[in-house]
N, CA and C atoms as a LAMMPS dump frame, in Angstrom:
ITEM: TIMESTEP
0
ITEM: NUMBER OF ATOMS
267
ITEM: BOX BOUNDS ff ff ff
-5.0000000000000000e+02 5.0000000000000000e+02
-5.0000000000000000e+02 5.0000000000000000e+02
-5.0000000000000000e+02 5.0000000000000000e+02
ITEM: ATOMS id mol type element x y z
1 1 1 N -3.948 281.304 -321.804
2 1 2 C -4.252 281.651 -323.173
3 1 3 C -5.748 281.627 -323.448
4 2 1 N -6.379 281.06 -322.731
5 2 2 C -7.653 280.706 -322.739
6 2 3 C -8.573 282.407 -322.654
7 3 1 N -8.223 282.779 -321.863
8 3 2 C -8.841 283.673 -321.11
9 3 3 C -8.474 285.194 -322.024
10 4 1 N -7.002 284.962 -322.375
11 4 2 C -6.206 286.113 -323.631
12 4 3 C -7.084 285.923 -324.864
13 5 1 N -6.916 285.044 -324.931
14 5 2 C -6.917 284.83 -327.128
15 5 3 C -7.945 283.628 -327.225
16 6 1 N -8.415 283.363 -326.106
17 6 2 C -9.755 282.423 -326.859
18 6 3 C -8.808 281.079 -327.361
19 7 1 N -8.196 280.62 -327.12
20 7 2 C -7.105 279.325 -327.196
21 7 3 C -7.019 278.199 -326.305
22 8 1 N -7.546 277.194 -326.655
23 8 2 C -7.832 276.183 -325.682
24 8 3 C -7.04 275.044 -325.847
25 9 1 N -6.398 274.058 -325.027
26 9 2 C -5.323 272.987 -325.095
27 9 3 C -6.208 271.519 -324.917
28 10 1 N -4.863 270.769 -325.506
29 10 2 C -5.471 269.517 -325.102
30 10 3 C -4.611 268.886 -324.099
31 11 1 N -5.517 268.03 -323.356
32 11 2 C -4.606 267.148 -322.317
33 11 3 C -4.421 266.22 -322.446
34 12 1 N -3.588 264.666 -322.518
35 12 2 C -4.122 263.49 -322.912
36 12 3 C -3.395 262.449 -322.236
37 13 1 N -2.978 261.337 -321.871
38 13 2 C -2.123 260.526 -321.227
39 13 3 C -1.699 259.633 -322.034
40 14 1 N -0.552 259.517 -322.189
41 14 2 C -0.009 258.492 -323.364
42 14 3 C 0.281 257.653 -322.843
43 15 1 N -0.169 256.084 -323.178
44 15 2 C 0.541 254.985 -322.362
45 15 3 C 1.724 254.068 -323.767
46 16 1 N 2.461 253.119 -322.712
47 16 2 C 3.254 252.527 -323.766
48 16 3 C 2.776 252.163 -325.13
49 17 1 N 3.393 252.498 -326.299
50 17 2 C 2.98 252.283 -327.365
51 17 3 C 1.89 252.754 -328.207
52 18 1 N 1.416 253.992 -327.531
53 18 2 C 0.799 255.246 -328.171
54 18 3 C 1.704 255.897 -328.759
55 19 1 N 0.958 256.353 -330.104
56 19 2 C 1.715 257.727 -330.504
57 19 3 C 1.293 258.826 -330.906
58 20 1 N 1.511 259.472 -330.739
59 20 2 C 0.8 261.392 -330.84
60 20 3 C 1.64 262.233 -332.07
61 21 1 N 0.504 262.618 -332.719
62 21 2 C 1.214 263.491 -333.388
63 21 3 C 0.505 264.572 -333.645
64 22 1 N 1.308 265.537 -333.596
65 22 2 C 0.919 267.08 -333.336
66 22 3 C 1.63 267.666 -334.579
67 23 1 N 0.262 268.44 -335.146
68 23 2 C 0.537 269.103 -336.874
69 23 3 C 1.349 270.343 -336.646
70 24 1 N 1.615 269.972 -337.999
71 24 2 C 3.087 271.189 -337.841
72 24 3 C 2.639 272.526 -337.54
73 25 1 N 3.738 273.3 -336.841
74 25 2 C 3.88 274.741 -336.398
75 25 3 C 2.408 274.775 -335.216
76 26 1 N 2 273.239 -334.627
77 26 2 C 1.239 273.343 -333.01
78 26 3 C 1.973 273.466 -332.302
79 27 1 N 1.986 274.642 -331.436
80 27 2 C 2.554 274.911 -330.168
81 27 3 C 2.244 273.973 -329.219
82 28 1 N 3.46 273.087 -328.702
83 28 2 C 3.05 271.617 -327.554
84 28 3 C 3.902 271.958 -326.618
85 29 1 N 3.128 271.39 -325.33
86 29 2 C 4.464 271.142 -323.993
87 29 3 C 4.517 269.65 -323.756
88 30 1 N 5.193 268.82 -323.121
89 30 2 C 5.011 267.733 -322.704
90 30 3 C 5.978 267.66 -321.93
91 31 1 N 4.975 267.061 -320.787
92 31 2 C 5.285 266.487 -319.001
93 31 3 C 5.472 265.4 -319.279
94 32 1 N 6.652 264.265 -318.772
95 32 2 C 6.501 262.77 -318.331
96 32 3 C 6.526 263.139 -316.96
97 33 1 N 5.888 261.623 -316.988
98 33 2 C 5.613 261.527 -315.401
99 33 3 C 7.091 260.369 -315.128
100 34 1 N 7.322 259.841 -316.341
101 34 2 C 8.423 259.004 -315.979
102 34 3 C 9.713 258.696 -316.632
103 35 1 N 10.455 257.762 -316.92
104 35 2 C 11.309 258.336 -318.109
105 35 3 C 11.016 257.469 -319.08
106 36 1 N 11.534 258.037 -320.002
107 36 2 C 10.492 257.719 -321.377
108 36 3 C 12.102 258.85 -322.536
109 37 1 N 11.732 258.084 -323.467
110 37 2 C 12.34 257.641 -324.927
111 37 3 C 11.051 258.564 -325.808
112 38 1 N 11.988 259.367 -326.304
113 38 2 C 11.052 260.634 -327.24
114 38 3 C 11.853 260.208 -328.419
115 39 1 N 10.558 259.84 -330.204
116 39 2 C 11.038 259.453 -331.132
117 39 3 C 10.63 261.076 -331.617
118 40 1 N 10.959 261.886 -332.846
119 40 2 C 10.83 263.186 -333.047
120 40 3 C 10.853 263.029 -334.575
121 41 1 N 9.868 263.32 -335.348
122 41 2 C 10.835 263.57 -336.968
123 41 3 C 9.471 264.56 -337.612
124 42 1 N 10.746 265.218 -338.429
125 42 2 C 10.22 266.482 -338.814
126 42 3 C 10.197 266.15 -339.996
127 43 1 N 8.656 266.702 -340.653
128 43 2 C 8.059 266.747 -342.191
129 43 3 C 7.934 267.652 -342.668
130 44 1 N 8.085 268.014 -344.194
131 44 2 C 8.036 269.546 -345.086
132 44 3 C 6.811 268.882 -345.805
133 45 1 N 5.223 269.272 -345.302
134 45 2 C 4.111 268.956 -346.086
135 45 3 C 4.169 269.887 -347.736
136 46 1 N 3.444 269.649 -348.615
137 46 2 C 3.47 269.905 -349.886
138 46 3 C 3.156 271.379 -349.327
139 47 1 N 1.883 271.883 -348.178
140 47 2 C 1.099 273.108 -348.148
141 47 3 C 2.619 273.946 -347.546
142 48 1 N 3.287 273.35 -346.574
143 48 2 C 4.18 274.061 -345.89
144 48 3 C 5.456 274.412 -346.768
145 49 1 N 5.511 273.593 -348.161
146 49 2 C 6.601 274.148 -348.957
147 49 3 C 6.449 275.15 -349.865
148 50 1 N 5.141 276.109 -349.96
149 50 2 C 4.632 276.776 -350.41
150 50 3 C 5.246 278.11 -349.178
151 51 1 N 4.891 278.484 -348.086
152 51 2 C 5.472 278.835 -347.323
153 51 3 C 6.711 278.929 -347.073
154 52 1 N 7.527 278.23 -347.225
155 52 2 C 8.852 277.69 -347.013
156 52 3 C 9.789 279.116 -348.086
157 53 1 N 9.345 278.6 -349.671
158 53 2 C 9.167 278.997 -350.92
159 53 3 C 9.118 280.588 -350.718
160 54 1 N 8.144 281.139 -349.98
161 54 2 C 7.933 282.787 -350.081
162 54 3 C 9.055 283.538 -349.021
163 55 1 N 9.578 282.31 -347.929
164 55 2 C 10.249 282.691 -347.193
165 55 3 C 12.101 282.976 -347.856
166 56 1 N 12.109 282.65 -348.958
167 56 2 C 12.879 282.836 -349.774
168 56 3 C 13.325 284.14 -349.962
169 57 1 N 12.684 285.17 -350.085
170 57 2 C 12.33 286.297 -350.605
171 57 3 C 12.833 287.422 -349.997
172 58 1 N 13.752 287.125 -348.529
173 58 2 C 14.162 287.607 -348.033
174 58 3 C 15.782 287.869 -348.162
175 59 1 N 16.637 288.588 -347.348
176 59 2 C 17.961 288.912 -347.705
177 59 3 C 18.79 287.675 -347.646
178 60 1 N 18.355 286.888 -346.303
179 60 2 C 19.182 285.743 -345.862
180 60 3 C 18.823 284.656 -346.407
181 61 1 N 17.602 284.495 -347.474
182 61 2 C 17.283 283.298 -348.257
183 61 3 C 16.63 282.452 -347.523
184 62 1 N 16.084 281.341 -347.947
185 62 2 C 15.796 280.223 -347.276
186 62 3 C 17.329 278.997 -346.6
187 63 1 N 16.487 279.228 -345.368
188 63 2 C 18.01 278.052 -343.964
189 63 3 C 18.535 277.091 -345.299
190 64 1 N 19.677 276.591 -345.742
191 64 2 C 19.976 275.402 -346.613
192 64 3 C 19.468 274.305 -346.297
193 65 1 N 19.363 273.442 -344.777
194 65 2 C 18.776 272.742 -344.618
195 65 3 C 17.548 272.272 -345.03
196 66 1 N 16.328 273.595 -345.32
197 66 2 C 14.878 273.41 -345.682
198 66 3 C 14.665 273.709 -346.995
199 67 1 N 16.087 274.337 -347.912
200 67 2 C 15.875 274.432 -349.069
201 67 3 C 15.906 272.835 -349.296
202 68 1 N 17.346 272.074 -348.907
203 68 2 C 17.206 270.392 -348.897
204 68 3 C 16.383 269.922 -348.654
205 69 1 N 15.585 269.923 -348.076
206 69 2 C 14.247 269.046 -348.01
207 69 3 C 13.226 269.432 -348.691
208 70 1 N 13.07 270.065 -349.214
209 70 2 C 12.415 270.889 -350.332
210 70 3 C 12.474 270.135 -351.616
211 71 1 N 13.279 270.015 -351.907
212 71 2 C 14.482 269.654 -352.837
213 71 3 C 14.235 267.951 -353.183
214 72 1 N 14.33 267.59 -351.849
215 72 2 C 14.086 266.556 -351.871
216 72 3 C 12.967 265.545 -351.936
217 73 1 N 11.888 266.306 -351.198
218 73 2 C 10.481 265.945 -351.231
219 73 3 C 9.758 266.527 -352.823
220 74 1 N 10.458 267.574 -354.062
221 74 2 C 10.157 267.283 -354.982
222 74 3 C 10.673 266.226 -355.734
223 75 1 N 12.282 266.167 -355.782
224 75 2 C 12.142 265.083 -356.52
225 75 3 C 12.005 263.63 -355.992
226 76 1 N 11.11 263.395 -354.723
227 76 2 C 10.411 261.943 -354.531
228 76 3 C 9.072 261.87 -355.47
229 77 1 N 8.31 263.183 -355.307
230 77 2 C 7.332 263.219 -356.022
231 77 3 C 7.259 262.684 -357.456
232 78 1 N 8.307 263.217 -357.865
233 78 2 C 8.508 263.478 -359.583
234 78 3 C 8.895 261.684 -359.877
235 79 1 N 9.774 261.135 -359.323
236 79 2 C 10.24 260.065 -359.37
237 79 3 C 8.572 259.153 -359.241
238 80 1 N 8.118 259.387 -358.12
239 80 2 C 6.938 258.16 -357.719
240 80 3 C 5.809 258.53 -359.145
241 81 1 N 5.603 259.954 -359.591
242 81 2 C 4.634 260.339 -360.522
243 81 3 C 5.52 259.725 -361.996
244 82 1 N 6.731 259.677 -362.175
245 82 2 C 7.401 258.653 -363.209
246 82 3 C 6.63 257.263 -363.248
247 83 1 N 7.111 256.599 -361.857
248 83 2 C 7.129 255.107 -362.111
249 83 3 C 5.469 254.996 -362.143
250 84 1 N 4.591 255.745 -361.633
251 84 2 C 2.862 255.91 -362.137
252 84 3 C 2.576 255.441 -363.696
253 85 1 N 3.539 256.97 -364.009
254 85 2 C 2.978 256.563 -365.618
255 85 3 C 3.974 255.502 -366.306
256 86 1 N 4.894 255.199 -365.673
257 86 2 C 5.623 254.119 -366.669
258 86 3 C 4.981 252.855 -366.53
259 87 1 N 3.776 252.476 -365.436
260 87 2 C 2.98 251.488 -365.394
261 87 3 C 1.787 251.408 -366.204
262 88 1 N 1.414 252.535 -366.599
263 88 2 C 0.625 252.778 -367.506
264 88 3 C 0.4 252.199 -368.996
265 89 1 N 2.05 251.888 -369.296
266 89 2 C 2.093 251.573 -370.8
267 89 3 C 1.677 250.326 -371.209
């Protein structure tokens, strides 16, 4: 890819009790060299539900799954921006 599109990788060695995290929609590979326990969890950032949102717009709608998390990561917001101002008084 380097040589195509000007795209350069990273290499890195993870030892026990490192953790890596790679921003959403980065294209990653990962080699163990040994066996090893992969923890995985997937986030809907505020920028990526904007995206998510236009992907709507289509025949087949937005997957139900990512409308749910959508869904859900507003009303955490709304709830935590509640108990904000109810400390306020």
């Amino acid at each position: 890819l380097r040589d195509e599109c000007g795209v350069s990788g990273w290499s890195l060695l993870q030892l026990p009790g490192d953790a890596v995290l790679v921003p959403a929609g980065a294209p990653h590979q990962v080699r163990s060299l040994s066996g090893t326990i992969s923890v995985e969890q997937q986030f809907l950032s505020p920028e990526s539900a904007v995206r998510l949102r236009q992907l709507d717009t289509g025949p087949a709608g937005t997957p139900r799954h990512l409308r749910a998390q959508l869904d859900g990561m507003i009303f955490a917001a709304v709830r935590e921006a509640l108990e904000v101002l109810r400390g306020c008084q």
